[in-house]
Structures are given as structure tokens and as C-alpha cells.
N, C-alpha and C positions, 0 to 999 in steps of 0.2 A: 600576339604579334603587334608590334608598331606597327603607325601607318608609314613611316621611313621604310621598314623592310619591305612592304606591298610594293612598293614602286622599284626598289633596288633587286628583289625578287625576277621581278618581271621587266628586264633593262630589255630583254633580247625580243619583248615584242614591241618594243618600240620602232614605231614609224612616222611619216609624215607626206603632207600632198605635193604635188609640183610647184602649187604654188606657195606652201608652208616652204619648200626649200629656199623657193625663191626671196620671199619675205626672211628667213633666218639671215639669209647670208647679207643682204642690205642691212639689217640690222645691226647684225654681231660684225660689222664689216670684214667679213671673210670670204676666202678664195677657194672655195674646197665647196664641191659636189655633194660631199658625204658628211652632209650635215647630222644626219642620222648616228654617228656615229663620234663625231665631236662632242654633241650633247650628251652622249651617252656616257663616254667619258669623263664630262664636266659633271653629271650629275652624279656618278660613283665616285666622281673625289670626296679624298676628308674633311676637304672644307664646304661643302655645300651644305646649305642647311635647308631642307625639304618638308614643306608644310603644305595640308591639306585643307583648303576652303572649297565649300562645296564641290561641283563636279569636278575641282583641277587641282593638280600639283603645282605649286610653285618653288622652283629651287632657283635658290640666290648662290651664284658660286662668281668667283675673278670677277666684279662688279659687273654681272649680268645676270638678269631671271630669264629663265627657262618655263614655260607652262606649258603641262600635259595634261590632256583626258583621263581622267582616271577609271574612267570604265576601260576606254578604246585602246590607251598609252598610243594614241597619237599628240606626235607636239605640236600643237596647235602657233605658235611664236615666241621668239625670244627676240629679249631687248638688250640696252645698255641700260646699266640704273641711271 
């Protein structure tokens, strides 16, 4: 198994805290609640390239990174590049 399919595998235990939402959405500057499910989105597309340095995921997809726990697949932040 890649380490791509660990993570794509496991989309649907993806989550994040009140104030990871709060931080995603200031960042990615978005208008949506369900930020959980944007990223989840962004990270199951085909253009997202998904690499694993130590504990986290980082998927670089529409000129944003997304970092996840990869024990927890909490998303810990995402940015603008």
C-alpha cells in the first residue's frame, strides 16, 4: 500500500477542532462551516499531491496545503501557498 492510499483510505475519519475550523476558514478564506468536508474533497482530487514527513500529511491541491495527523487524520491547518 502507498502512503497516498493510508490517507485516501481513511477520508471519512477525517476531522478537526473549533478552533482548527476557525483557523481553516481565515486562511483558505472561506465561508462555509464544513470545513471538514471541503478538505476532504480537496484532498480526494486528482490533482492533489499527498506526501508524508513525519507525523503529518501534506496535500498541496488549487494553490493550498492541507496538513493532517496521520495517526489522528485530524487536520491540524491549511494555508495559501
Amino acid at each position: 500500500m502507498t502512503v497516498d492510499n493510508e490517507l485516501l483510505k481513511n477520508l471519512d475519519r477525517l476531522h478537526t477542532t473549533e478552533l482548527g475550523v476557525v483557523r481553516i476558514k481565515r486562511n483558505l478564506a472561506v465561508d462555509t462551516d464544513d470545513v471538514v468536508s471541503l478538505c476532504a474533497a480537496k484532498i480526494s482530487s486528482s490533482q492533489a499531491v499527498i506526501e508524508r514527513t513525519g507525523k503529518n500529511w501534506y496535500v498541496s491541491v488549487d494553490d493550498a496545503v492541507i496538513v493532517v495527523n496521520a495517526h489522528s487524520f485530524t487536520i491540524i491547518t491549511a494555508h495559501r501557498k
